[in-house]
C-alpha positions as MATLAB code, in Angstrom:
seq = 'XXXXXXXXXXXXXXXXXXXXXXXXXXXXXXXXXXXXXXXXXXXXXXXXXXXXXXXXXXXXXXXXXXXXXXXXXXXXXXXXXXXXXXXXXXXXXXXXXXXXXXXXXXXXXXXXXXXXXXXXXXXXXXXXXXXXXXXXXXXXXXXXXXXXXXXXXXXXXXXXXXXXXXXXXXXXXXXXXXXXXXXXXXXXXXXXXXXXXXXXXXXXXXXXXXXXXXXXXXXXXXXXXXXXXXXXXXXXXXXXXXXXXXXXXXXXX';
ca = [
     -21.333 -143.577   21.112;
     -18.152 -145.799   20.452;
     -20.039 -148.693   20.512;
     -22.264 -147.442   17.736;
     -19.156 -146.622   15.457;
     -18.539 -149.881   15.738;
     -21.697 -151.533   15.168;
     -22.075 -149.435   12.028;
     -18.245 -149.948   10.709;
     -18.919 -153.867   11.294;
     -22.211 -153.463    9.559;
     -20.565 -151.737    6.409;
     -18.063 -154.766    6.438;
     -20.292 -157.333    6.353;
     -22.326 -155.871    3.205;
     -19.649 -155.016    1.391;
     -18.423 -158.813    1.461;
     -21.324 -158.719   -1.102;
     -19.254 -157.290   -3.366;
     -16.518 -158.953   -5.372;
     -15.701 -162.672   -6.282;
     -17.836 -165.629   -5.144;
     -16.958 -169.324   -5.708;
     -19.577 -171.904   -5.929;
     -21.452 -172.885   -3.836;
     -22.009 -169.768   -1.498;
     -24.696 -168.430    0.294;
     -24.718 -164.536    1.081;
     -27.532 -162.906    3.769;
     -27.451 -159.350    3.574;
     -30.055 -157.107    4.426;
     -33.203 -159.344    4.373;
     -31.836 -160.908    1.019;
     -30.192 -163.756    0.451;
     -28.462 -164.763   -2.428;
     -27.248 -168.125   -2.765;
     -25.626 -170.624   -5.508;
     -25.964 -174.736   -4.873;
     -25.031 -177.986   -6.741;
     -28.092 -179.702   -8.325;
     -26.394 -182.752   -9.629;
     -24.035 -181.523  -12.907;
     -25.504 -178.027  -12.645;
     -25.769 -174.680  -10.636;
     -28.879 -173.318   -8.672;
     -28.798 -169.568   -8.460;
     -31.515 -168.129   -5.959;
     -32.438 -164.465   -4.997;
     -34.747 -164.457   -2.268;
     -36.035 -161.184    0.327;
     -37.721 -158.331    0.541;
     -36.577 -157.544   -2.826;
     -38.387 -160.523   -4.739;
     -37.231 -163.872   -5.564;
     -35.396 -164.971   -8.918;
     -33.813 -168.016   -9.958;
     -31.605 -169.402  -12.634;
     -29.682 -172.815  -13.434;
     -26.449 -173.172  -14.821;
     -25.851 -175.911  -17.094;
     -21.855 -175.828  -15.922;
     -20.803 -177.564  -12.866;
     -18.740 -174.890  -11.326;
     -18.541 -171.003  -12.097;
     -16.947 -167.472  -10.445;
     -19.868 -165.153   -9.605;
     -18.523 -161.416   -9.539;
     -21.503 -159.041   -7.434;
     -20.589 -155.218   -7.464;
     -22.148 -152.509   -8.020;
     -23.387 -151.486  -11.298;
     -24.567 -147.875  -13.761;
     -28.197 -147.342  -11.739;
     -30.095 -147.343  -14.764;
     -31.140 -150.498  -15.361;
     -34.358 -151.431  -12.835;
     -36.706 -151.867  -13.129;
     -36.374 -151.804  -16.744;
     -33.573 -150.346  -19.092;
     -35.883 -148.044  -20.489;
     -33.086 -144.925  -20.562;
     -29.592 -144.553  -20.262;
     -29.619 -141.363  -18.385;
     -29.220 -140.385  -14.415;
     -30.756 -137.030  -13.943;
     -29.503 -135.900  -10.120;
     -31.498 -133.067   -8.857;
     -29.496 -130.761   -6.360;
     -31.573 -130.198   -2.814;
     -29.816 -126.478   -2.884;
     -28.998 -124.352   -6.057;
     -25.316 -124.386   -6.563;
     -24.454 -120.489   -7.870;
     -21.051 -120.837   -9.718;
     -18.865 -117.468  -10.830;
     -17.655 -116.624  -14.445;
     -14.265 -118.983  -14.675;
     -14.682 -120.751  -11.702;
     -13.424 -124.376  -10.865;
     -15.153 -125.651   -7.579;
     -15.838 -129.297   -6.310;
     -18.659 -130.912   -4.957;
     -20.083 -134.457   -4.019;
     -23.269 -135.916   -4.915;
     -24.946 -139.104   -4.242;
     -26.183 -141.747   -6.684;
     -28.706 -144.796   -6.267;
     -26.785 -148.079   -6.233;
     -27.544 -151.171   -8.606;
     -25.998 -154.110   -8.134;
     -25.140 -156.681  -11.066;
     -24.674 -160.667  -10.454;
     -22.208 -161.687  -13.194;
     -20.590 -165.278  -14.263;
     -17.422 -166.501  -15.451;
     -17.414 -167.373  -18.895;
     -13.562 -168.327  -18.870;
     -10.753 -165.321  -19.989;
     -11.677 -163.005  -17.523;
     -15.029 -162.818  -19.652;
     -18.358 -162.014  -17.309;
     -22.171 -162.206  -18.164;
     -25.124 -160.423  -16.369;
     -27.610 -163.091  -15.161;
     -29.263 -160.978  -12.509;
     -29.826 -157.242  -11.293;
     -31.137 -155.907   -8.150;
     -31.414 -152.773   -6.137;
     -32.298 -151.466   -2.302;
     -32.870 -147.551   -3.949;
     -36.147 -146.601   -4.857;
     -36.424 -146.125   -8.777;
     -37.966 -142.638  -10.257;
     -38.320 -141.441  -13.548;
     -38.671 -138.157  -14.877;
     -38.340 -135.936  -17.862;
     -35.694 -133.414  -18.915;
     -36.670 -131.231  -21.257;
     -40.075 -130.656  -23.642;
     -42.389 -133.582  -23.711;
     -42.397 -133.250  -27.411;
     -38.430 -133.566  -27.743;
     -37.392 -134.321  -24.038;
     -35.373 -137.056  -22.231;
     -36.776 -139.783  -19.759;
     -34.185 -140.196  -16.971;
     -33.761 -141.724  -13.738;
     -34.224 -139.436  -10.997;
     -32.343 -138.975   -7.612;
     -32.139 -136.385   -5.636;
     -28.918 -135.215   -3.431;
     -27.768 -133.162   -0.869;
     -24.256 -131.562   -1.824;
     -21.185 -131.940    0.109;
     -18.152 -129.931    0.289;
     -16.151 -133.916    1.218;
     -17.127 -136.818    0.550;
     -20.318 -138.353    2.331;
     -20.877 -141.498    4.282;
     -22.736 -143.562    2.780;
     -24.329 -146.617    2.882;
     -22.565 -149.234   -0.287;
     -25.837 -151.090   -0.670;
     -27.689 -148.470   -1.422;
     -25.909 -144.985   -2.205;
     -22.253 -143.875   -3.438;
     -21.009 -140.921   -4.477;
     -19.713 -138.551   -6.767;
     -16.735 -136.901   -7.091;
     -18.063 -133.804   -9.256;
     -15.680 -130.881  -10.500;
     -17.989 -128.105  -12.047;
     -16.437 -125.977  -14.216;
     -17.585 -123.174  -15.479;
     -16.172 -121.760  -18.987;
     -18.848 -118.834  -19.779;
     -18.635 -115.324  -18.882;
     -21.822 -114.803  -16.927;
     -22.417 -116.462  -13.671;
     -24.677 -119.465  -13.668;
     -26.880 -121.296  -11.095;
     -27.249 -125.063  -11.510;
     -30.418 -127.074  -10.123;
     -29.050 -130.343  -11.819;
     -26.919 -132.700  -13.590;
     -27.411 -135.591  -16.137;
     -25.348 -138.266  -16.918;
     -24.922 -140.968  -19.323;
     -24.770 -144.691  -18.370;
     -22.646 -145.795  -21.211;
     -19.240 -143.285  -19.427;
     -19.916 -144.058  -16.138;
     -16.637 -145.492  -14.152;
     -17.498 -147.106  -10.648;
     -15.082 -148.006   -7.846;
     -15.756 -149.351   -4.880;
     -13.857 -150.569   -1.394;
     -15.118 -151.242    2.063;
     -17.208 -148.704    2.707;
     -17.674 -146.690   -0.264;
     -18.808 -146.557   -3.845;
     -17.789 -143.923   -5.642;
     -17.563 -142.270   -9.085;
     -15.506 -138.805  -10.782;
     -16.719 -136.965  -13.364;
     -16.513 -133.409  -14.643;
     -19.680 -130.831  -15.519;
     -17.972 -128.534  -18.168;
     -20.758 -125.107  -18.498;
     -20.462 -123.437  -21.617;
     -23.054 -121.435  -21.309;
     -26.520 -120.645  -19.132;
     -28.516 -123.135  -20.478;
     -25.614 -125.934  -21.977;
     -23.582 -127.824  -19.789;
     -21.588 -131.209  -21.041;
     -20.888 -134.320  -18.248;
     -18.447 -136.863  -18.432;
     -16.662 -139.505  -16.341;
     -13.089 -139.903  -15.543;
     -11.465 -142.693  -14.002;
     -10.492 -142.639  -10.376;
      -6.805 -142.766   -8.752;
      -5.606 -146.140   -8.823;
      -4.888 -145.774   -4.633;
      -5.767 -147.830   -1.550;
      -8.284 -150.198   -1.784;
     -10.638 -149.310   -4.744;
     -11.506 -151.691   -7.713;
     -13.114 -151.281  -10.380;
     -16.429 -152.133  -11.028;
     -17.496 -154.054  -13.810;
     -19.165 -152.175  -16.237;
     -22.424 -153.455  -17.462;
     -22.859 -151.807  -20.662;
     -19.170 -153.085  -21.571;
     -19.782 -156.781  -20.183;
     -23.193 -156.449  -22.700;
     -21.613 -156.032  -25.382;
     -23.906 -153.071  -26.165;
     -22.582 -150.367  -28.983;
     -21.440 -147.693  -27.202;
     -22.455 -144.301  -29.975;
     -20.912 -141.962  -26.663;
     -20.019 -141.791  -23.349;
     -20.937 -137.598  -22.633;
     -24.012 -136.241  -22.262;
     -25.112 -132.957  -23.291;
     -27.180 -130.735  -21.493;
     -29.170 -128.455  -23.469;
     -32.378 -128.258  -22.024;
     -31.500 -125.923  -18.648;
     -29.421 -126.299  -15.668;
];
């Protein structure tokens, strides 16, 4: 059984070198995928290849930094929402004023960015090991398309694989008088904060109920401790107007 542990703690190590900064040329094999940047003459050669599907880009620049980490899972295979809908595998039954904590998991993305000098990135690729879903929250007259996961809950946090789930840190708080069962949460891409380390990808965030049927999520940043960093945030790297970062739920819990 030792030997296991240590099989799957060196496994976790050698995909998370995924993450983080790359100089070019490098060449990256991680879970039938490789990903891989070479000199063509004056220029750069970037080549996804796997299971996953190929893609392939050249750089007109004759050396670069590459930044890979992991990403708000919204984006594959199209950016047709901005919303992560998590449906709980039990019914979480929450008291009038209570404060309780749980963790949930979330589908990883992962971004490929480049330098563009100034600590400035661009997005020239995205990819993802999680299965994508899609599915509607509220009336199909007036509703929401989201992306759809579905989690266990956890009273600590999970282990989990960094290539393909993290987690999140989820403080449920519940302001009404009446007591209130919750089936799920949505949240929006455009607040999401995501750290990650060796062996973990993570993200906090708070689910304020004001009522049975309204809730409100939003993210928070995570301790600056041990050996998280911050993820670069896609919809912040884009460029993209921001018009909020919360999400209101109004259609059920």
């Amino acid at each position: 059984m030792v030997i296991n542990n240590e099989i799957l703690l060196l496994y976790y190590f050698m995909e998370i070198i995924m993450y983080g900064i790359h100089e070019s040329p490098f060449n990256l094999d991680i879970d039938n995928v490789s990903i891989a940047v070479e000199k063509q003459n004056s220029s750069l050669l970037y080549r996804r290849s796997g299971v996953l599907g190929n893609s392939e880009k050249l750089l007109l620049q004759d050396s670069c930094l590459f930044l890979l980490n992991p990403i708000e899972p919204v984006n594959m295979p199209k950016r047709i929402t901005h919303f992560l809908l998590v449906n709980f595998q039990k019914t979480v039954i929450l008291e009038p004023g209570a404060i309780r904590r749980v963790y949930i998991t979330f589908p990883i993305e992962i971004g490929v960015f480049i330098s563009q000098g100034k600590e400035e990135f661009e997005i020239i690729d995205i990819f993802s090991f999680a299965r994508f879903k899609y599915t509607l929250y509220g009336v199909p007259s007036n509703g929401i398309i989201c992306k759809y996961w579905e989690s266990d809950l956890y009273h600590s946090p999970p282990d989990t694989n960094p290539l393909y789930t993290g987690y999140i840190d989820l403080k449920i708080v519940n302001d009404s008088d009446h007591t209130i069962e919750i089936n799920k949460c949505i949240f929006n891409a455009y607040g999401m904060k995501i750290y990650y380390e060796e062996n973990k990808v993570v993200m906090k965030a708070v689910m304020k109920i004001p009522s049975r049927k309204l809730a409100e999520t939003e993210f928070i940043n995570c301790p600056g401790k041990g050996k998280f960093k911050k993820a670069m945030e896609l919809y912040v790297s884009s460029k993209l107007r921001v018009t909020g970062t919360k999400c209101i739920m109004e259609y059920g819990l």
